[in-house]
Legacy VTK file of the C-alpha trace (Angstrom):
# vtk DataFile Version 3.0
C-alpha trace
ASCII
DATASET POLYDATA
POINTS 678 float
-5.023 15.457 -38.970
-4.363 18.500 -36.217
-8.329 19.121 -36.340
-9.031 15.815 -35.721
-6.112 15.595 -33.324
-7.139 18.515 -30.921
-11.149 17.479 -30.969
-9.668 14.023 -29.335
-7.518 16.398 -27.290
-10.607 18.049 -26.077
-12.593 15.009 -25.143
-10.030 13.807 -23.480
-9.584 16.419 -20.991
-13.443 16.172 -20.534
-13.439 13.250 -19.744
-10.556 13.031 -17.891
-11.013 12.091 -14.306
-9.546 14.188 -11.306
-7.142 13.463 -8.482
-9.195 12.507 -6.163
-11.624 10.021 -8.615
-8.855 8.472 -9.734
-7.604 7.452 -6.338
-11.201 6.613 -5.180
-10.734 9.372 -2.075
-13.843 10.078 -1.839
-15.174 6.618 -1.387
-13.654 6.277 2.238
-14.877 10.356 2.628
-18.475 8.434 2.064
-17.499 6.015 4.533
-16.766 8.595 7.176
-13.259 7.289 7.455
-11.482 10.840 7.033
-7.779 10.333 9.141
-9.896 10.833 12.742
-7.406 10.341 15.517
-4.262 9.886 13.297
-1.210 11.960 13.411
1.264 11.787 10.684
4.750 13.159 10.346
5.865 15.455 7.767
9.970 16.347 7.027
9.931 18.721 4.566
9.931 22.938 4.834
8.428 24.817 7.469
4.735 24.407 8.015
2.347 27.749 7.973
-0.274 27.358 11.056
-1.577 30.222 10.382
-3.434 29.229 7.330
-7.356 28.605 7.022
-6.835 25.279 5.787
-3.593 24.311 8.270
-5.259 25.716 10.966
-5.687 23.371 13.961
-4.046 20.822 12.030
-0.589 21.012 13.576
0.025 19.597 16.698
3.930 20.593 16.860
6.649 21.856 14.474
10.341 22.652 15.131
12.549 23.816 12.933
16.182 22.991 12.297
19.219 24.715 12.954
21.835 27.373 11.230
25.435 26.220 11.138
25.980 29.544 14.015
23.850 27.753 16.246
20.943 30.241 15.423
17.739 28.661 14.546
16.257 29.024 11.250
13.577 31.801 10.871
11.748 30.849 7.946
10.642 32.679 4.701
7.016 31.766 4.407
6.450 33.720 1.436
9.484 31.825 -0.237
9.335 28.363 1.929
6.001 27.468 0.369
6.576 23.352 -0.149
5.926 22.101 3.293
2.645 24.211 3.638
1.396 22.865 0.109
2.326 18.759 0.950
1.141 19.346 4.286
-2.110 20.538 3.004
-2.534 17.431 0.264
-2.673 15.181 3.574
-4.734 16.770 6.294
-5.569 20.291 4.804
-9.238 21.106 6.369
-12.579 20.032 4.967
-14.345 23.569 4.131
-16.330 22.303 1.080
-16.372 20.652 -1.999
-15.124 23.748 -3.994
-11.882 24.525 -2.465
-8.863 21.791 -1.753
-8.907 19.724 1.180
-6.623 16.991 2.157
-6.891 13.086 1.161
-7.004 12.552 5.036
-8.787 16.028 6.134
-8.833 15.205 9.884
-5.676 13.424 10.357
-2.857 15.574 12.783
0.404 16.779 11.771
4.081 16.800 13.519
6.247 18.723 11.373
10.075 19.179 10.899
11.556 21.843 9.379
14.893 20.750 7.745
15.170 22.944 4.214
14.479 26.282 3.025
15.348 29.330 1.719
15.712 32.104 4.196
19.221 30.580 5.824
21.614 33.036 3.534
25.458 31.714 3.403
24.357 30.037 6.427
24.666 25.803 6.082
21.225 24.047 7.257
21.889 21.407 10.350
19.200 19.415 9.900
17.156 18.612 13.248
17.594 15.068 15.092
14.893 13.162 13.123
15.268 10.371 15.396
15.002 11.780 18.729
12.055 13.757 17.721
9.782 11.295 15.778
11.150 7.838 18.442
8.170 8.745 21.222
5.371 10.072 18.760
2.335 8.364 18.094
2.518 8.314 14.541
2.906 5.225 11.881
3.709 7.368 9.081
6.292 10.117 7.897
6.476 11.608 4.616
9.091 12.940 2.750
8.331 14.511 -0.446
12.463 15.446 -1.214
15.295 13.460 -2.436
19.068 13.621 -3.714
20.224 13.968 -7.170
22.565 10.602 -6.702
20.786 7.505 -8.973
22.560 4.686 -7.599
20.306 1.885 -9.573
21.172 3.429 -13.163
25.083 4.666 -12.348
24.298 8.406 -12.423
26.393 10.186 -9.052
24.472 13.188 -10.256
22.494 14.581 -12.635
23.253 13.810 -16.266
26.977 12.444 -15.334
27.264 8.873 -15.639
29.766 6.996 -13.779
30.543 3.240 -14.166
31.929 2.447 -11.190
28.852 3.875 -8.843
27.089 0.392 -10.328
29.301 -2.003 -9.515
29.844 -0.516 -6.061
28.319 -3.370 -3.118
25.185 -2.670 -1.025
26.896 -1.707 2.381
28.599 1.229 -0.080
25.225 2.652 -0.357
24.147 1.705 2.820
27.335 3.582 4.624
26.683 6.636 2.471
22.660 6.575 3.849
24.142 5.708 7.551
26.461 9.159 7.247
23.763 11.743 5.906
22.322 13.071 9.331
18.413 13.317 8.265
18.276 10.001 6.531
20.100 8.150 9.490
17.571 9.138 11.730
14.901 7.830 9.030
16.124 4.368 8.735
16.764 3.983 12.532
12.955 4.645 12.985
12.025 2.301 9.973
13.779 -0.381 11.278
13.297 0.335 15.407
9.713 1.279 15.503
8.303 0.067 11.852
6.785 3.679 11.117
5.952 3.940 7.030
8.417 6.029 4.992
7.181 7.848 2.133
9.831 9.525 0.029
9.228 10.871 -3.487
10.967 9.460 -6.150
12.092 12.634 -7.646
11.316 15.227 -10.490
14.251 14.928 -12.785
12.993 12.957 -15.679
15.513 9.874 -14.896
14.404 6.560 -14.991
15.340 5.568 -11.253
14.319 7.321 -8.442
16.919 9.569 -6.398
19.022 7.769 -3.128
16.625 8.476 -0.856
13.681 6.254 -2.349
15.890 3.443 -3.118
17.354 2.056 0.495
15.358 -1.602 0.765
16.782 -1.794 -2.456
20.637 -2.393 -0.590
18.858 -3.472 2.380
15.898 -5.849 2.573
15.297 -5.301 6.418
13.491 -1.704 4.944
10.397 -3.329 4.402
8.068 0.105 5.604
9.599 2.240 3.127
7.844 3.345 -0.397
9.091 5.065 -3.283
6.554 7.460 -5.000
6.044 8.343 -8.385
3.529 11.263 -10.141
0.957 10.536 -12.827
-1.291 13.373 -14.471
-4.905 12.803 -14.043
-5.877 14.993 -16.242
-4.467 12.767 -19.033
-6.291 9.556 -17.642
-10.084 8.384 -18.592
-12.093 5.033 -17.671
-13.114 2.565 -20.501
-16.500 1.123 -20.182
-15.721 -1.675 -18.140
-13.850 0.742 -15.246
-10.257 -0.161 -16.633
-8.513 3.246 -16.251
-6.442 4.420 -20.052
-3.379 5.978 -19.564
-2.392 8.408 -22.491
1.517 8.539 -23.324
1.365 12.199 -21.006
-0.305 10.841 -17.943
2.780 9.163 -16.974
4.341 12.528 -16.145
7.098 13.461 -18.050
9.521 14.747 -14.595
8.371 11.877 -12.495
11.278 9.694 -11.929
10.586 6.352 -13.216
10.983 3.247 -10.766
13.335 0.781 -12.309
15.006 -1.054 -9.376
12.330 -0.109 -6.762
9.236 -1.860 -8.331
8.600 -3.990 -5.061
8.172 -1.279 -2.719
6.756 1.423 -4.968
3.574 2.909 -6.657
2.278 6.555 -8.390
0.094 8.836 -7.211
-1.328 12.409 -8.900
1.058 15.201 -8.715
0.651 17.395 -11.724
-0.937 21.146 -11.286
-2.396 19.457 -7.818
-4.247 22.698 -5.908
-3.225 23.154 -2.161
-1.884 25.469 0.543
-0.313 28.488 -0.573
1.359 29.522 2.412
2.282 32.975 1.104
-1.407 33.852 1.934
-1.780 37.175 3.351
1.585 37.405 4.547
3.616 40.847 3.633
6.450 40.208 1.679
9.713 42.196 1.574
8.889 44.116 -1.278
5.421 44.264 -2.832
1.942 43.479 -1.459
0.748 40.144 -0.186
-0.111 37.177 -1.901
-3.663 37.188 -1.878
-4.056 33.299 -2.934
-5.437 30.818 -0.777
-4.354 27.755 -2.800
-1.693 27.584 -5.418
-1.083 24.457 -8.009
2.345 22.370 -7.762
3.399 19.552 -9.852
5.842 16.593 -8.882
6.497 13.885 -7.095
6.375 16.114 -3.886
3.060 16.381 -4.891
2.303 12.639 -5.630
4.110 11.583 -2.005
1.151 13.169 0.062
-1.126 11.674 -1.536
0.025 8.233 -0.456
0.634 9.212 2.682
-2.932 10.789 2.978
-4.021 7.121 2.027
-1.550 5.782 4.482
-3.412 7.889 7.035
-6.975 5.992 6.085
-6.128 2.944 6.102
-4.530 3.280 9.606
-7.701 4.508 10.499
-9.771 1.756 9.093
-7.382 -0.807 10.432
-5.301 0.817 14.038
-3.879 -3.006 14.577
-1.797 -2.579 11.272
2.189 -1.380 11.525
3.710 0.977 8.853
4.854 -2.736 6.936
1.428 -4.012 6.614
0.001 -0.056 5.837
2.670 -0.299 3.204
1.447 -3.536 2.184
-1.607 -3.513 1.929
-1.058 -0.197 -0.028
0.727 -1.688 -2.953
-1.100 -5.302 -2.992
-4.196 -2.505 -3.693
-2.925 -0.667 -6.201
-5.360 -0.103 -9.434
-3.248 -2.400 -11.778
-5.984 -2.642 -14.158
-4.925 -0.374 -16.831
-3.742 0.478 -20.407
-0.193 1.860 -20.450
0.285 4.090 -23.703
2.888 2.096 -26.363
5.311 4.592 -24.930
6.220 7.777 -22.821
8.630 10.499 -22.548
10.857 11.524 -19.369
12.525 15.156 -19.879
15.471 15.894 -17.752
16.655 19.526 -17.804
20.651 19.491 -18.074
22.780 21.950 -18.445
24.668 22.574 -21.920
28.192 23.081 -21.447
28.609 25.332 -24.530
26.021 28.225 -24.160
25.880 27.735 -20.170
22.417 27.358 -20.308
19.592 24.476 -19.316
18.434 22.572 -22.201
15.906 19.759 -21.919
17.047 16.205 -22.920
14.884 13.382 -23.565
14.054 9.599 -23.142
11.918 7.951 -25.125
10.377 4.701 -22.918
8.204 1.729 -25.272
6.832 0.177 -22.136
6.868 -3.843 -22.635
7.265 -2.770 -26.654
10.213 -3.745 -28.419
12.134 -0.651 -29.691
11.583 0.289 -33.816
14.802 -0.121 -35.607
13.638 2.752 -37.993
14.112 6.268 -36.544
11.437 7.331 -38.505
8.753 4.863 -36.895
10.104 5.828 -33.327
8.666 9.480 -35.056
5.626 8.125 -35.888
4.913 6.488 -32.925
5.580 10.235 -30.776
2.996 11.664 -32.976
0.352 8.434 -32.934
0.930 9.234 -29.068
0.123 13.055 -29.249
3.332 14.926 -29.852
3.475 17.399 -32.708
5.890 16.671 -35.421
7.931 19.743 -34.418
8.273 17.997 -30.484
8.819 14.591 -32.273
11.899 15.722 -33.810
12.987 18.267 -31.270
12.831 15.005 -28.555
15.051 13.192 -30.946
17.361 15.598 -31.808
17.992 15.977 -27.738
17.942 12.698 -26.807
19.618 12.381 -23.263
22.404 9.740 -24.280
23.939 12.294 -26.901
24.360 14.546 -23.688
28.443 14.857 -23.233
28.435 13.444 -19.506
26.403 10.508 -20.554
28.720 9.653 -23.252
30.229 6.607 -20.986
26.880 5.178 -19.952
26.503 3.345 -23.598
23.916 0.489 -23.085
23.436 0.944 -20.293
21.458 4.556 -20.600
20.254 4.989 -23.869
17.791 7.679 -25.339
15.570 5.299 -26.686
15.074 2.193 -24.246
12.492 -0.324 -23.364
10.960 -0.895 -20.205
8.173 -2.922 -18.146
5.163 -1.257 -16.914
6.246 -1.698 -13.211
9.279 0.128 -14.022
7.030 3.291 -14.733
4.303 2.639 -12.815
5.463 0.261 -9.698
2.611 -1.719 -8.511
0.158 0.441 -10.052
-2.160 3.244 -9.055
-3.130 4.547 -5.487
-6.375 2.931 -5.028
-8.063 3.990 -1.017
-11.315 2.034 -1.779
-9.477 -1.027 -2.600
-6.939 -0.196 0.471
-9.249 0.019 2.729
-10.769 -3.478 1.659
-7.698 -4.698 3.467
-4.603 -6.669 1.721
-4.951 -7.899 -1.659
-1.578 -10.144 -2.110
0.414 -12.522 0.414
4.090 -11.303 -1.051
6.835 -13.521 -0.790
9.056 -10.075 -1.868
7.817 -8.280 0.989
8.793 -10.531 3.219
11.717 -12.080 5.594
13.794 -14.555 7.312
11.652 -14.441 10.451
8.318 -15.137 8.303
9.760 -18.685 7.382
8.687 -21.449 9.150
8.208 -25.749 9.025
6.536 -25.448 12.385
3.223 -25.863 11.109
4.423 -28.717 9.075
6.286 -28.300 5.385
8.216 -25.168 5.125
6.454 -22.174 4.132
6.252 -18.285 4.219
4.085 -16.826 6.436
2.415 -13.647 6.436
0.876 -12.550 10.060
-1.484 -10.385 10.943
-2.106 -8.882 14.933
-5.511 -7.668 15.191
-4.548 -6.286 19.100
-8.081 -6.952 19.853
-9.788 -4.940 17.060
-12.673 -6.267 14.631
-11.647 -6.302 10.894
-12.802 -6.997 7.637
-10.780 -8.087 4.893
-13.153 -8.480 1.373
-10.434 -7.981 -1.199
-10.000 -11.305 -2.706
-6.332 -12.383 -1.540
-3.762 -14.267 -3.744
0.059 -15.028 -3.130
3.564 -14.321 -5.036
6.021 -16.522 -5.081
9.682 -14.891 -4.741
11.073 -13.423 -7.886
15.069 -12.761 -8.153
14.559 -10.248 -10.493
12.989 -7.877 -7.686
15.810 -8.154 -5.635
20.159 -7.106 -5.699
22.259 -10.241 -5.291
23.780 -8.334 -2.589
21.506 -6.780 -0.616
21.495 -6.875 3.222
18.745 -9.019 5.052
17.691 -10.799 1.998
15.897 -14.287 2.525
16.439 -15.605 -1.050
18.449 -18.697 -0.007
15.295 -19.518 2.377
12.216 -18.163 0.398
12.753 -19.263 -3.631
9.539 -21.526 -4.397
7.701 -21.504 -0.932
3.948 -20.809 -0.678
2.570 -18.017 1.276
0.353 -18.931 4.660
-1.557 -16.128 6.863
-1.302 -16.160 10.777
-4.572 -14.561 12.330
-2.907 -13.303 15.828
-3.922 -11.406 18.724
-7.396 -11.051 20.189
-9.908 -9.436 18.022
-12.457 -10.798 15.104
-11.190 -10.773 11.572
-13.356 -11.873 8.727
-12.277 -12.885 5.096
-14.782 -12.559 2.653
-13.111 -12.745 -0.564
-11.651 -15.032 -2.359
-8.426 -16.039 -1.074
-6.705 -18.464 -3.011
-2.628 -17.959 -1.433
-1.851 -22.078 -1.408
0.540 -21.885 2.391
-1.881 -22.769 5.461
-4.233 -20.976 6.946
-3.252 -20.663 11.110
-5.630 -19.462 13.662
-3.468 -18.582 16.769
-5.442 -16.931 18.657
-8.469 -14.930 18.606
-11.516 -15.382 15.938
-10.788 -16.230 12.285
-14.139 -15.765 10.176
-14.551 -16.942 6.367
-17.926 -15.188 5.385
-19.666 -16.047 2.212
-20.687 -12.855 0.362
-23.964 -12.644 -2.296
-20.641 -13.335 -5.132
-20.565 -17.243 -3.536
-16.725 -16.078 -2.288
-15.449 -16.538 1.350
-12.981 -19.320 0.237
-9.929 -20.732 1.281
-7.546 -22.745 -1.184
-5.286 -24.037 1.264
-5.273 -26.339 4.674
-6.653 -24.487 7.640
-5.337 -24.871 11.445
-7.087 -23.977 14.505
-4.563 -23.987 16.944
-5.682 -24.173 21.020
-6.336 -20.468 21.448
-7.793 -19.671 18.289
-11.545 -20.123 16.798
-12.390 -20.113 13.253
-15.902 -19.614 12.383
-18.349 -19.180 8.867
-19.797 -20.724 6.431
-17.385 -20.048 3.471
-15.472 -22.880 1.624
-12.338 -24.619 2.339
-10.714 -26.217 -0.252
-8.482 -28.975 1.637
-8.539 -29.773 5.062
-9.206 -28.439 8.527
-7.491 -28.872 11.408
-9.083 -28.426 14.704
-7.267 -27.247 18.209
-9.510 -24.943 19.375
-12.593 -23.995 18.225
-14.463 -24.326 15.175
-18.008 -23.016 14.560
-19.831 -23.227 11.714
-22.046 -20.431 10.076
-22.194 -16.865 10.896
-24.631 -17.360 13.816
-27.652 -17.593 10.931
-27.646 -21.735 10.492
-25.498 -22.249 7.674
-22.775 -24.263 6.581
-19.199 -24.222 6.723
-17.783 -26.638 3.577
-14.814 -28.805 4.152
-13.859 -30.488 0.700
-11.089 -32.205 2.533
-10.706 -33.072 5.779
-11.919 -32.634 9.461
-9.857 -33.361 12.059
-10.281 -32.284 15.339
-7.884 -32.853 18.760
-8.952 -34.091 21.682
-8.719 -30.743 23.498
-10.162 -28.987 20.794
-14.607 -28.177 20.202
-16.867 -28.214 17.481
-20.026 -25.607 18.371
-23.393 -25.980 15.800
-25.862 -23.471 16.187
-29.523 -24.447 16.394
-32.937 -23.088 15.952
-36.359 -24.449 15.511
-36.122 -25.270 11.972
-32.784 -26.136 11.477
-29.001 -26.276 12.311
-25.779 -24.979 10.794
-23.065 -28.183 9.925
-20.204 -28.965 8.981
-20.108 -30.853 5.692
-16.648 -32.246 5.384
-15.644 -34.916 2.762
-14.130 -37.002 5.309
-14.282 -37.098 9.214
-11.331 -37.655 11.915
-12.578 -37.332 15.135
-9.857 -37.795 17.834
-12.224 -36.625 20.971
-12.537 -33.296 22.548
-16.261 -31.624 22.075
-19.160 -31.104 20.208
-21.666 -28.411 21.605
-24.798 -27.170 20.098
-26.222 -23.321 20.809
-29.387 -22.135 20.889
-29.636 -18.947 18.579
-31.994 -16.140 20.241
-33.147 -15.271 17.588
-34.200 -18.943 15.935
-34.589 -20.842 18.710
-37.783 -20.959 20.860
-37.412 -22.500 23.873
-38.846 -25.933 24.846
-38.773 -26.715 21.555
-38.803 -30.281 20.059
-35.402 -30.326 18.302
-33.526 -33.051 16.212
-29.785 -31.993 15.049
-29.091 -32.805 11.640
-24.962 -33.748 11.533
-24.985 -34.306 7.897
-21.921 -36.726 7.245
-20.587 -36.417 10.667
-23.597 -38.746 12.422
-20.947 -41.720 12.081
-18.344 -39.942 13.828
-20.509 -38.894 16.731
-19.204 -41.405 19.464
-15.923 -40.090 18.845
-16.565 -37.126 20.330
-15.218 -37.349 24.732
-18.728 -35.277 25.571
-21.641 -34.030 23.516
-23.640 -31.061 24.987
-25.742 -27.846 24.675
-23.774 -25.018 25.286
-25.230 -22.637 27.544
-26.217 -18.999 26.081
-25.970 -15.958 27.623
-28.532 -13.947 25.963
-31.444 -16.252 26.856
-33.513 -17.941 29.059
-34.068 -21.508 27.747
-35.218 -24.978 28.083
-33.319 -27.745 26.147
-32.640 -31.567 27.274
-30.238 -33.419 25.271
-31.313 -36.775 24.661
-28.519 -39.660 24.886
-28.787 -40.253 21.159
-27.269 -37.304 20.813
-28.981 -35.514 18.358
-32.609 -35.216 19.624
-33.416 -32.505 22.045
-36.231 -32.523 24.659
-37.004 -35.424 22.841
-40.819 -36.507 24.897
-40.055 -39.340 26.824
LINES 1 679
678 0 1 2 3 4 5 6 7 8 9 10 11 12 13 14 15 16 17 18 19 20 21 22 23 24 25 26 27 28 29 30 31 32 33 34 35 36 37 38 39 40 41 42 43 44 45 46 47 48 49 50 51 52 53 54 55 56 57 58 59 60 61 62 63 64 65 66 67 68 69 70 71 72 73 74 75 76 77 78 79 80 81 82 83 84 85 86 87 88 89 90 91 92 93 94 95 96 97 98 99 100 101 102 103 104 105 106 107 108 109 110 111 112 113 114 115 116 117 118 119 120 121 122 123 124 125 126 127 128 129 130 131 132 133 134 135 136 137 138 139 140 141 142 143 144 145 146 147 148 149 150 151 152 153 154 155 156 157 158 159 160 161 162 163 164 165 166 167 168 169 170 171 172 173 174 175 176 177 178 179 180 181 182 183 184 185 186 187 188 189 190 191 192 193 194 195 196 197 198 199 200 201 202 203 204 205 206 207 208 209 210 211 212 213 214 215 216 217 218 219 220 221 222 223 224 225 226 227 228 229 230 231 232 233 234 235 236 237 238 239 240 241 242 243 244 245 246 247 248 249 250 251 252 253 254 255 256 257 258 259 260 261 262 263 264 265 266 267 268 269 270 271 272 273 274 275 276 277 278 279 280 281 282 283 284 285 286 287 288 289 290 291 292 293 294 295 296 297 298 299 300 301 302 303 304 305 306 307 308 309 310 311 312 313 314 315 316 317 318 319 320 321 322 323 324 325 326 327 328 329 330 331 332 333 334 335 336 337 338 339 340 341 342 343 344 345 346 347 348 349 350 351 352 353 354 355 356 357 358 359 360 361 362 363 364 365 366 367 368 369 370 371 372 373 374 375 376 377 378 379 380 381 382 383 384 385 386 387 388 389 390 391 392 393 394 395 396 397 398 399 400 401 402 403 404 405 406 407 408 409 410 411 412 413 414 415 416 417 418 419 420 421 422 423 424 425 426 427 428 429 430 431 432 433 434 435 436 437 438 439 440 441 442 443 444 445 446 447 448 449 450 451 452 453 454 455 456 457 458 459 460 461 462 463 464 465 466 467 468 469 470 471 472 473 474 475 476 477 478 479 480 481 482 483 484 485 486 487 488 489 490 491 492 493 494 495 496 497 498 499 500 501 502 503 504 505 506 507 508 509 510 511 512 513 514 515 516 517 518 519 520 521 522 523 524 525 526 527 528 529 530 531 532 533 534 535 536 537 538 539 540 541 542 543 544 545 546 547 548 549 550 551 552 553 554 555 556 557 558 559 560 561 562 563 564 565 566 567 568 569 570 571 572 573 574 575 576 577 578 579 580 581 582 583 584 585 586 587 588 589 590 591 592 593 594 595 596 597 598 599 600 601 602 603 604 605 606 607 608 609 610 611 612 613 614 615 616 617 618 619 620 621 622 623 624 625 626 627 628 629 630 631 632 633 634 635 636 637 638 639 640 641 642 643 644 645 646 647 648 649 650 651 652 653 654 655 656 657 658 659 660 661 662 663 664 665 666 667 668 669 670 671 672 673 674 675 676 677
């Protein structure tokens, strides 16, 4: 059985894919998209400039405060975690051999508000706010947390109290509101919408600490993730791409997500290689650290990564706030995969009678109903890879036979089931999907102000401002309904009362093109409100709409994808993709009397609009001449499909001048026929 047991051991770890595979970095590396032009803010230790793969990389860093008013001189030999996170995100490209960071040419503001050089002296953190409020960055992480786990009833670690759970939402909130750096955090969350990345913590619990668990108490947090760490090394790829998680890639410190599965998702952080800012510098005693790189594990380690992401997708998409970054990174995340039956979480306590740490252990069957036979729950840690020894030493040391837990009961036991999204949140970082643009219309992720009848029945709306930019958005796109389970009863800002059972629309604003080429089957409307909406048929017969589409005055939609129910024209609607095809209509056409239908032309043919029925209340129909179809003087005849009975309807018919050519064409007063002979 061991023989056997280590050659699968073996394969395994050949197999096994590494960080940046799993997360699919290198696909947007391919793509040239590498954090170019984006700056990113880091809270965390001090930051080493002076390092090969930091240098260049920092635009600023200040560090905080002594309690006598002296500023804090750091250690970098000891205050080593900001250098290593830093490096994860925007750590120089050398070459494929040594570490780099997930977003290798993003910029860096840094704070400084740990670390160990400050003696008997008390840290004052530095004013997060004022610093970060005129910066141009959408994204600060924060790979540190508390030891409070509000969710679960733990007011530290390993001591459970009841009454911390029944305690209201404005409890927590006035405890975040009074703790000087995360004040600061939540003012620029909710003033300036930058993304907030904080690690869920490496203590083995099955919450995440304080820190990671705000929209939790207060809805209005909506750019604000919660990160958990997964070990690559103990993940491989089936056949068909789905990724297999063994019981030990769900690593065993990472603080699970229970209560935070809305706004959270896991990342790599086990033995990740990055900055060792030590390098080269001359200790107190001894000789220097002649390391470049160094490994760390945790969910310090798993933040950066995300926020690396965070980086490429702002760069792929600049329109996008640190909301829809956030969004569109969870609606991504790889949720195609096999969880393990179950997994193990090992929190380090201290045992009251020899004084010393001792690890304690929880045993998690992930959507598996719990064995009523001890000796299957052994069975099952050894099926999953454990040795018999560490089967039984786990359940000898279960965590709920820890004194201080003694009061928790049900409600923390040693041996407890949970759902995947507990563990895992919304799944895997996934950049190649991110930067495919948002994957799922969430009713959870949104609020108050997204609910509207104005476009007719009540619904949700999700909008996105393109500022003027061109986008793509191929990810097929579905919607979620609201789900109570996701949310506290209490919680600030919550839209529940307004949002149970309504559908999820889009809102294309701002200038700019944005095309949809998946297939996108959220059921609210579809409203064009200004700029150019474009459904694009791919070679996979997507670019499809399920639900009704608007147009209103200063919007255009345009393609030749499918619509599924009606179409409502205001402004302007033009078929194809500037190549003669078709846009289909399975509903209806209506268009307003303001409002214009274009049809491009060439010599052999037109695009259409193929509707299933026709309301034509006036406005225009216009036909344009296509360069690179259209030869001019041309006998044409314009083929309108069903929409020939409708054509008197129209207040004017004509050819639409074209800017890009030269060209002769005479509409005849049928209509259709152009420089018909006479």
């Amino acid at each position: 059985m061991k023989k056997y047991l280590l050659i699968f051991v073996f394969i395994t770890q050949i197999l096994a894919l590494n960080d940046f595979e799993l997360i699919n970095a290198h696909k947007a590396h391919d793509l040239n998209i590498t954090g170019n032009k984006i700056n990113v803010g880091i809270i965390d230790s001090a930051f080493n400039a002076n390092h090969p793969s930091l240098q260049g990389q920092i635009i600023d860093q200040q560090y905080s405060k002594l309690n006598n008013n002296r500023p804090y001189i750091p250690d970098l030999t000891v205050d080593t975690h900001g250098s290593h996170v830093a490096g994860i995100i925007l750590g120089n490209f050398k070459n494929n051999k040594e570490p780099y960071g997930v977003a290798y040419n993003a910029k860096m503001y840094g704070l400084q508000v740990f670390g160990h050089n400050n003696g008997s002296q008390k840290i004052i953190p530095y004013n997060i706010y004022d610093y970060f409020k005129d910066k141009e960055i959408k994204i600060i992480n924060n790979s540190w947390n508390t030891q409070l786990y509000p969710i679960i009833g733990m007011s530290q670690l390993g001591w459970y109290v009841s009454d911390l759970k029944n305690q209201n939402s404005n409890y927590f909130l006035n405890l975040a509101n009074n703790n000087k750096p995360l004040d600061g955090i939540m003012k620029l969350a909710k003033e300036k919408n930058i993304l907030i990345l904080f690690a869920s913590g490496n203590e083995g619990i099955i919450s995440p600490g304080f820190n990671a668990t705000l929209p939790y108490y207060d809805e209005s947090l909506k750019s604000w993730l919660s990160i958990g760490a997964i070990d690559s090394s103990k993940i491989t790829k089936d056949e068909n791409g789905k990724l297999i998680l063994s019981s030990k890639a769900i690593a065993p410190y990472s603080n699970g997500l229970r209560g935070v599965e809305n706004f959270s998702l896991v990342a790599p952080g086990s033995f990740v290689n990055s900055v060792n800012s030590a390098y080269n510098i001359q200790p107190v005693f001894g000789r220097p650290d002649k390391n470049l790189y160094v490994k760390m594990s945790g969910t310090s380690m798993a933040t950066p990564m995300v926020s690396g992401a965070a980086a490429l997708v702002s760069e792929k998409f600049p329109f996008l706030n640190g909301k829809q970054i956030a969004d569109i990174l969870l609606s991504t995340a790889n949720k195609d995969y096999k969880t393990p039956k179950l997994t193990i979480k090992e929190t380090q306590l201290l045992n009251t009678s020899t004084g010393r740490k001792q690890n304690c252990y929880t045993i998690i069957y992930i959507d598996t109903p719990i064995p009523e036979d001890e000796n299957k729950i052994k069975e099952d840690l050894i099926n999953a890879g454990y040795w018999n020894f560490e089967a039984e030493n786990i359940l000898k040391n279960l965590i709920d036979k820890y004194p201080l837990m003694k009061d928790a009961g049900e409600n923390y036991k040693g041996v407890q089931t949970l759902k995947k999204e507990q563990i895992l949140g919304q799944g895997i970082l996934d950049i190649e999907k991110a930067l495919n643009g948002i994957a799922i219309l969430d009713a959870n992720r949104l609020n108050s102000e997204d609910i509207t009848n104005i476009y007719g029945e009540k619904e949700a709306y999700y909008t996105m401002n393109t500022q003027g930019y061109d986008a793509i958005f191929s990810n097929d796109i579905s919607q979620k309904k609201w789900d109570d389970s996701l949310h506290r009863l209490d919680a600030l800002n919550s839209p529940k009362d307004e949002i149970q059972n309504l559908n999820i629309g889009f809102i294309k604003d701002g200038q700019g093109r944005l095309i949809l080429s998946g297939e996108n089957t959220y059921l609210g409307k579809t409203i064009v409100k200004e700029g150019e909406l474009s459904l694009i048929k791919t070679q996979n017969n997507k670019g499809i709409i399920s639900g009704e589409v608007k147009v209103l005055t200063n919007g255009k939609f345009s393609g030749n994808g499918l619509i599924k129910n009606n179409l409502y024209n205001q402004g302007i609607v033009r078929p194809g993709n500037q190549d003669l095809s078709d846009l289909i209509v399975e509903g209806l056409y209506n268009q307003k009397h303001n409002a214009i239908l274009q049809l491009d032309f060439g010599n052999n043919g037109n695009s259409k609009l193929i509707a299933n029925s026709y309301q034509i209340e006036g406005g225009k129909l216009q036909y344009i001449p296509l360069p690179m179809f259209y030869t001019s003087g041309n006998i044409i005849t314009i083929n309108l499909a069903g929409l020939k009975n409708n054509i008197n309807d129209f207040e004017k018919v004509e050819i639409s001048g074209n800017n890009s050519i030269d060209f002769v064409a005479v509409l005849d007063e049928d209509k259709v026929s152009i420089n018909k002979p006479a």
